[in-house]
N, C-alpha and C positions, 0 to 999 in steps of 0.2 A: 744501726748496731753500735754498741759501747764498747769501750776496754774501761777497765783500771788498771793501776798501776803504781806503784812508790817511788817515787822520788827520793834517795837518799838525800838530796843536798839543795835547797834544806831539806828536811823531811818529812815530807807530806804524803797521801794520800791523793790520788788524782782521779779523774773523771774523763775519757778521751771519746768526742764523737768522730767515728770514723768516715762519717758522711761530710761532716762540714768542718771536718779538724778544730771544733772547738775544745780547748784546754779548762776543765776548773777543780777548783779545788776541795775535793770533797770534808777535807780534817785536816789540820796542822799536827805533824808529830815529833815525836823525840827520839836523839838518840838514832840508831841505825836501822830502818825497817827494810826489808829483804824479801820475805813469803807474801802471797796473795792470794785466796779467790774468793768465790763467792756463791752464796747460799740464797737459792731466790725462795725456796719453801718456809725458809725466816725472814728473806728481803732482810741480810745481813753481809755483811763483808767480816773478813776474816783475814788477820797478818800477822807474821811473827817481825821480833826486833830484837836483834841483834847484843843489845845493852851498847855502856860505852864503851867508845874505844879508849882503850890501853897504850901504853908507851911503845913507840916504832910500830902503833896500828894494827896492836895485838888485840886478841879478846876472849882474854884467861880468867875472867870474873862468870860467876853464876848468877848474872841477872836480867838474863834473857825472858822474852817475856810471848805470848802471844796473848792476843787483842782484838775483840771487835766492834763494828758499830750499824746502825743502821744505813741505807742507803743516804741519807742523807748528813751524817755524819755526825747523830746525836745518838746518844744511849749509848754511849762508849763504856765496853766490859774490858776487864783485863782478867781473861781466860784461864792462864796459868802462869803465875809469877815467881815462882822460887824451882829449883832442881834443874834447871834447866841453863846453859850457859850460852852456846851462840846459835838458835835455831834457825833454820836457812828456809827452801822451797817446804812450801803448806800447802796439801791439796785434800780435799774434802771428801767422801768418800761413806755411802751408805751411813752417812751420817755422824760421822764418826772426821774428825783432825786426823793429819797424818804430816808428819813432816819429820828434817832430820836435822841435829843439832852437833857442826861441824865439831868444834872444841871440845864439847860433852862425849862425841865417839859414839853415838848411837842413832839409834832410828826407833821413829814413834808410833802410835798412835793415843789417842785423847779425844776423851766425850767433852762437848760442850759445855760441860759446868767443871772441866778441867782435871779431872783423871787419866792421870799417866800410865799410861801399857805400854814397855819397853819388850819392842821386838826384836833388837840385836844392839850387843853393843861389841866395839873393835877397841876399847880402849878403857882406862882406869881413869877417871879425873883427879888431878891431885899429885899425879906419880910422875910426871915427865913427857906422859905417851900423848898428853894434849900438845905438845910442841911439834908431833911427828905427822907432814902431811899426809902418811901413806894411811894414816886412819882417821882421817875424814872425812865426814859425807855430808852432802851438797843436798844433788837432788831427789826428788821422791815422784813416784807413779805408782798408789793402790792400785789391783785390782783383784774381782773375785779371788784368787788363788795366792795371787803372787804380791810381792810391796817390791819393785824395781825401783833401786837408789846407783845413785854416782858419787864413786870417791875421786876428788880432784887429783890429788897426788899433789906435788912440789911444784911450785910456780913455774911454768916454762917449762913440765920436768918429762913433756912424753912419758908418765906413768898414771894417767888416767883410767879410770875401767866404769863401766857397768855393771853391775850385776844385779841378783835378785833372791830374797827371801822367800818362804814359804809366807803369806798370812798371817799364821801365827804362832811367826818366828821360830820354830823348831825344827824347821826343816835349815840341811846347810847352805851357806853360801854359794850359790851358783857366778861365777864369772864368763858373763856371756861376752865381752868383748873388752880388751887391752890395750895398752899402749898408745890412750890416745893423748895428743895435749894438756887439756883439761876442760873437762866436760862439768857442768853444770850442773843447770834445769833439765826436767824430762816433762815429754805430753805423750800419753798414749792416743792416739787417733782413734775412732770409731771402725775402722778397715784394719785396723791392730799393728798401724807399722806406728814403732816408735820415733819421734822427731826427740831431739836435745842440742841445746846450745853449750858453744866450746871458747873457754873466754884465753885459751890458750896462742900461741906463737906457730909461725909457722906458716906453710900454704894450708895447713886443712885446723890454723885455728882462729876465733875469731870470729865462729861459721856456725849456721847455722847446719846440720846433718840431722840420715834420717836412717833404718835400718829395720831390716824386717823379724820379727821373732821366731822363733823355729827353738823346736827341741835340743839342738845341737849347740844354740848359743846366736848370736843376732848375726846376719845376713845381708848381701844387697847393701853397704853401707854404702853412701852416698853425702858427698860433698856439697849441700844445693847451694850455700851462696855463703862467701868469705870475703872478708876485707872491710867489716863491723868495726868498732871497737869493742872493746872486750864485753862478749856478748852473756846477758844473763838468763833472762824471763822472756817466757814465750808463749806466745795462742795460737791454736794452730784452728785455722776454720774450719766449720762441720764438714764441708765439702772437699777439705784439704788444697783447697785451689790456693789459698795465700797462708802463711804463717808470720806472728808481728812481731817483733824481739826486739828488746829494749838493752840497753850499752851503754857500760860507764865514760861515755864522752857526752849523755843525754839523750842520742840520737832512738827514735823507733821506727822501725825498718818495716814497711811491707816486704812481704818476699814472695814472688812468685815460684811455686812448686815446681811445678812445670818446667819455663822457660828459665829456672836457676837466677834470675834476677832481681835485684832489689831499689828500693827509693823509701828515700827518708821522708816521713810525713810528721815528724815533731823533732824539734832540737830545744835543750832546756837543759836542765839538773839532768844530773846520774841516774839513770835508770835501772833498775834490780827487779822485784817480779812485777809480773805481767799477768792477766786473766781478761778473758770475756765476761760480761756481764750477760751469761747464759749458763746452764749447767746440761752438758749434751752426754755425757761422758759416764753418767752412773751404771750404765748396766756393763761395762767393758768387763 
């Protein structure tokens, strides 16, 4: 079994076997890449990039991009290159992109020859509101009905949230759950409990947590394992017995479900998202 993953720093594209921990490098990249996964019905990988960064490691420019290539890291496309300013977690979905672009203020989705369908936006680019964390958003989880995103909130600022859209997008904001750290990445599991990582402060930040869905709003939240560094991109396995999470000190974590503990099986560059090289998740 495989993961990928990006490497911020430098910025590459990586290849990780989890049997014999070998490391390589699937593409050298530019600039900040962030989102990950992967299309085996094209035997394509698929990531967004951030553009560059800005002064005091801002990123208030519109030239955010997403990108893919073969598995072997030729035939490099650039997906969609203009309208878009810092896209974050990419997750693939009945065929269709889907991801969410923090500074832009919105949430997406996008056909592969780069057609943009904005399904919510929480901000104006251009007006000021792109400075405000409280309308940011992170992470992304399609499914049939729903597009589940994470707005970070303020560094350190305990005003994290999940929530969730209708599909397509006209239905309102649901806030299933508040006040956390700041939360991330999301992975809906095949058993429908949602796992997300929290690159926030704290005893429950840093952590990787997991939370059940319900009509009421998410459930059962659960701390399984903290004391990462600031955690971003995550695989959670079919079986749910391990989930792998990758941290900007480089480090990638197995994490045991179960018994809530973890070990590091790579130390390198900065780690941002994370995928298996499987696709299990489509009918969720």
């Amino acid at each position: 079994m495989q993961l990928v993953f990006l490497q911020k720093n430098p910025p590459a594209l990586k290849r990780f076997d989890l049997r014999t921990h070998e490391e390589t490098t699937v593409l050298e990249l530019e600039d900040v890449p962030d989102g990950v996964d992967v299309d085996f019905s094209e035997q394509r990988i698929y990531w967004t990039n951030m553009g560059k960064i800005g002064p005091d490691y801002t990123f208030f420019e519109e030239d955010g991009t997403v990108e893919s290539c073969d598995f072997h890291g030729k035939n490099r496309r650039k997906i969609i290159t203009s309208g878009i300013v810092t896209p974050k977690q990419l997750r693939i979905f009945n065929n269709k992109l889907f991801f969410c672009d923090r500074e832009g203020m919105k949430v997406y989705s996008a056909t592969k020859d780069g057609k943009l369908n904005q399904l919510l936006s929480t901000g104006v680019f251009g007006t000021g509101e792109e400075k405000d964390a409280m309308r940011w958003n992170v992470g992304i989880q399609p499914t049939k009905n729903y597009v589940y995103f994470t707005q970070k909130g303020p560094t350190r600022g305990f005003k994290g949230r999940i929530c969730r859209v209708t599909r397509d997008g006209y239905g309102k904001v649901e806030e299933l759950l508040g006040s956390l750290p700041e939360p991330i990445d999301l992975e809906l599991a095949p058993s429908g409990r949602l796992y997300w990582t929290d690159r926030g402060a704290g005893p429950t930040g840093r952590s990787l947590n997991s939370a059940t869905i319900t009509d009421a709003g998410l459930v059962d939240h659960r701390v399984i394992f903290a004391g990462m560094g600031d955690a971003i991109g995550l695989a959670v396995s079919f079986d749910e017995s391990s989930v792998y999470v990758g941290d900007l000190k480089g480090q990638l974590w197995k994490i045991d479900v179960e018994s809530g503990t973890g070990e590091v099986i790579r130390k390198g560059g900065a780690i941002t998202g994370v995928a298996f090289s499987v696709e299990f998740h489509a009918n969720l």
